[in-house]
Every structure is written in C-alpha cells, then in structure tokens.
C-alpha positions in Angstrom: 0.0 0.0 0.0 1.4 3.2 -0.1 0.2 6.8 0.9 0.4 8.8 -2.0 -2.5 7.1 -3.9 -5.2 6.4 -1.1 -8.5 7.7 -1.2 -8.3 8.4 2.3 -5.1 10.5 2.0 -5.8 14.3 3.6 -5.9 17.5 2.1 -2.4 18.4 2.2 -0.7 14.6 2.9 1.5 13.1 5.1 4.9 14.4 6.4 7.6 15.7 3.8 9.4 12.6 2.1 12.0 11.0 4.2 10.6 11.7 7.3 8.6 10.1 9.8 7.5 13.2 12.0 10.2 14.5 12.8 12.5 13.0 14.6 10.2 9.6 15.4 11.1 6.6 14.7 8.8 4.7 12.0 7.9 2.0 14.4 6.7 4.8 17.1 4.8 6.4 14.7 3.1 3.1 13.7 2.4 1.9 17.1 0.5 5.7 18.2 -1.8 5.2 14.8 -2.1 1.3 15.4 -3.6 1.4 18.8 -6.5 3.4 18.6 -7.5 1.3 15.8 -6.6 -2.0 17.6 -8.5 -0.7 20.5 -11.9 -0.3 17.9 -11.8 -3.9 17.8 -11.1 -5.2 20.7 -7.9 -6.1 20.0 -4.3 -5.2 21.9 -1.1 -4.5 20.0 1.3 -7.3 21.1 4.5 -5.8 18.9 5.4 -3.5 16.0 8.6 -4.6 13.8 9.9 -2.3 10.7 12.3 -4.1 8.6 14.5 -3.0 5.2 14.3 0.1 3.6 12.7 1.5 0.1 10.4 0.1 -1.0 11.0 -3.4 0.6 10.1 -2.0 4.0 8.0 -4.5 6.3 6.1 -3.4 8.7 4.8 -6.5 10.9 1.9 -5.8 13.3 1.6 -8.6 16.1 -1.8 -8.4 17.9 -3.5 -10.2 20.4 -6.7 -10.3 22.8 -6.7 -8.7 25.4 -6.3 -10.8 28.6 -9.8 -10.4 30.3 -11.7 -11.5 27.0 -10.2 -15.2 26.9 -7.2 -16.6 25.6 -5.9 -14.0 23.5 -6.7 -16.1 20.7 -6.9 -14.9 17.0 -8.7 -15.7 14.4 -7.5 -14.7 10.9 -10.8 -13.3 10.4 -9.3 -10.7 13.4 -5.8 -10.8 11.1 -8.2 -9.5 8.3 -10.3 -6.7 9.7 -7.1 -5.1 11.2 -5.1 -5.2 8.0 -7.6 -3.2 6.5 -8.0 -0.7 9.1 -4.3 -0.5 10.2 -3.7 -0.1 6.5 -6.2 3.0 6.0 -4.8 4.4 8.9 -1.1 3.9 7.9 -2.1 5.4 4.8 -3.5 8.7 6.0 -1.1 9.7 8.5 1.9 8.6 5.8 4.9 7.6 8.2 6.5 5.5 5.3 6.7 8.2 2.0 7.1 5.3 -0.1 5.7 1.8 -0.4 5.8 -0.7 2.1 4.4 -4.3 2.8 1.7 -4.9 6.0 1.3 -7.9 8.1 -0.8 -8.5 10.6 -0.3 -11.9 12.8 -0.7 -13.1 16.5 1.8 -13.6 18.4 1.6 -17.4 17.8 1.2 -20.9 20.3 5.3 -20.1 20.8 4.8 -16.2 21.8 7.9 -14.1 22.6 7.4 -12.9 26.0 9.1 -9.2 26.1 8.0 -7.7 29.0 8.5 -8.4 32.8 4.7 -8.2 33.1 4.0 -11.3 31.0 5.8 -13.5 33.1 3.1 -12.7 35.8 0.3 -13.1 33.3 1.8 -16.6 32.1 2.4 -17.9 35.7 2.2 -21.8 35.4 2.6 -22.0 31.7 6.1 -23.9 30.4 8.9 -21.8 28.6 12.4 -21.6 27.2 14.7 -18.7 28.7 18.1 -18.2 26.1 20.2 -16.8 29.1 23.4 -14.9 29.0 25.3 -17.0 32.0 24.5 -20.4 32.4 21.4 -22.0 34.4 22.1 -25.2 36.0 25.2 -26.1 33.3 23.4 -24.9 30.4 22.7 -21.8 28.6 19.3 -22.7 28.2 16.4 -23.7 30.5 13.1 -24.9 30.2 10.8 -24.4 33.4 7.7 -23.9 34.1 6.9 -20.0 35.6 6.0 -19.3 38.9 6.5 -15.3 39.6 8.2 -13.1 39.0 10.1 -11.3 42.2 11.5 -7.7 41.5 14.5 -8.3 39.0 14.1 -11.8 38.4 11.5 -14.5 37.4 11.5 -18.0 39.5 10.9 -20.9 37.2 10.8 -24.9 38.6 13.4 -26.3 36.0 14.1 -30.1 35.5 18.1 -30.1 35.8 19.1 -31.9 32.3 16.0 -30.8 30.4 11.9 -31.5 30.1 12.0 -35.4 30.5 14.3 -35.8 34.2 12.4 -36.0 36.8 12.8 -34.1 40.9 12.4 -30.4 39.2 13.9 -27.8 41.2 13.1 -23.7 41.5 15.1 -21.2 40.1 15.8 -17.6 39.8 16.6 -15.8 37.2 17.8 -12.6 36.6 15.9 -10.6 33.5 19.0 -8.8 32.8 20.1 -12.3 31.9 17.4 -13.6 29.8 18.8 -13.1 26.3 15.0 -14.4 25.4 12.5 -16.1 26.4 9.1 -17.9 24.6 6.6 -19.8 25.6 7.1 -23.7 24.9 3.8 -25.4 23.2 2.2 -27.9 25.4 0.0 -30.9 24.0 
C-alpha cells in the first residue's frame, strides 16, 4: 500500500518525504496510529517490527486479545479486519513516504514474551529462557513459571532438560534472559 495514492489521503498529505514526523522513529509512529484502531476492535497490540528500507520495508503488526476477553486467541478473520483498518490508517497519516508491505499476525502458540509483566500473566505455563550466563550447566532452561520477584523471574526447571524428573526452583535474573518464549504444550 502506499500513501500517496489512497482515497483516504488528507488535504495536504503526510509528512515531507524522508521523514517520519520529525524525529520519530517509523515504528513509534506506527504503534501511536495502530492502537487506537486495535482498540476499535477489541484487540491489543502485542509488537510492531519495521524491517528494510525502500520500497522493501515490512512493517509486521503482532496483535492479540486482550487478557480479560479469553485466551488471546486470533482468528484470521481478526488478522483480516485489522489489516484493512491499520492499513487505512497507515495510509493517511503517511509515516512511510514510499511503499511498504503490511502484516498482521498473532503472536503465535510459541509467543515471545518481552516484558516483565508477562511472566506474571503466564504464571504456570512452560517456557524456554536463552540466558546470557548459564542455568544449572546450560545456557538454556526450560521451566515452568511461577513469579516473577522484583528483577528476576522464579521458574521450577528439571536439571538436564523436560524429560528428568525431581524439578527444582530457580531464579533468574531478567538482565540475563537473552530471550525467552513460551514452549507449546499438547
């Protein structure tokens, strides 16, 4: 899509060329127009990622549910009403003077979690941490989440991975979690 030939384009455009107001970066532009419009469906905005430059820029919207409405689940029907609108929206206000590619996903089974909040909201659920020091012998730990305690999240790990038995607790430091997902569960 690109700005310049929208119908919904206002009188007088978007920013000059080259700029995304100002001194903004594209992907805090994005995010201010996405949310509003996420919000008018009942959706949250999970993550915003710009990628490339020209004409090969990708901008990837990752949305969700919001907590208290269920599982955060998405269906691509949701995927499809806020591609349209996020696109409209993208279009008017004109943060990208040239073309660009939109996709809107959820965060998927595997999610990223980014913030230290999330690790409260997926207490109990199992996940991998990628750390910077090693856990227990290894630089990476799978564990279960319990809570998260200040400046580090306490996780029951099984030493030697998912299959050995007499799991133990452990903390870990979030300055030391290089990153950590969600593990799928069957």
């Amino acid at each position: 899509m690109t700005g310049q030939d929208h119908p919904y384009v206002p009188a007088g455009g978007g920013p000059p060329p080259g700029t995304a107001r100002g001194s903004e970066r594209i992907g805090a532009v994005v995010q201010r127009i996405v949310g509003p419009v996420l919000s008018s469906l009942g959706l949250t905005l999970v993550d915003v990622e710009v990628r490339g430059r020209g004409p090969k820029t990708l901008i990837r919207v990752v949305i969700e549910r919001p907590q208290e409405q269920g599982d955060g689940g998405i269906s691509v029907g949701d995927c499809e009403r806020a591609h349209v609108l996020i696109g409209h929206a993208l279009d008017a206000e004109d943060p990208v003077p040239h073309t660009y590619v939109l996709e809107v996903s959820s965060p998927g089974l595997d999610r990223p979690i980014r913030q230290a909040s999330e690790y409260e909201r997926f207490r109990g659920r199992l996940a991998r941490f990628k750390m910077a020091k090693p856990v227990l012998g290894q630089m990476v730990a799978i564990g279960r989440i319990q809570r998260l305690d200040g400046i580090q999240v306490w996780v029951e790990v099984a030493p030697g991975g998912k299959r050995a038995g007499g799991a133990i607790s452990v903390a870990l430091p979030l300055a030391d979690i290089l990153e950590a997902r969600l593990e799928v569960e069957f």
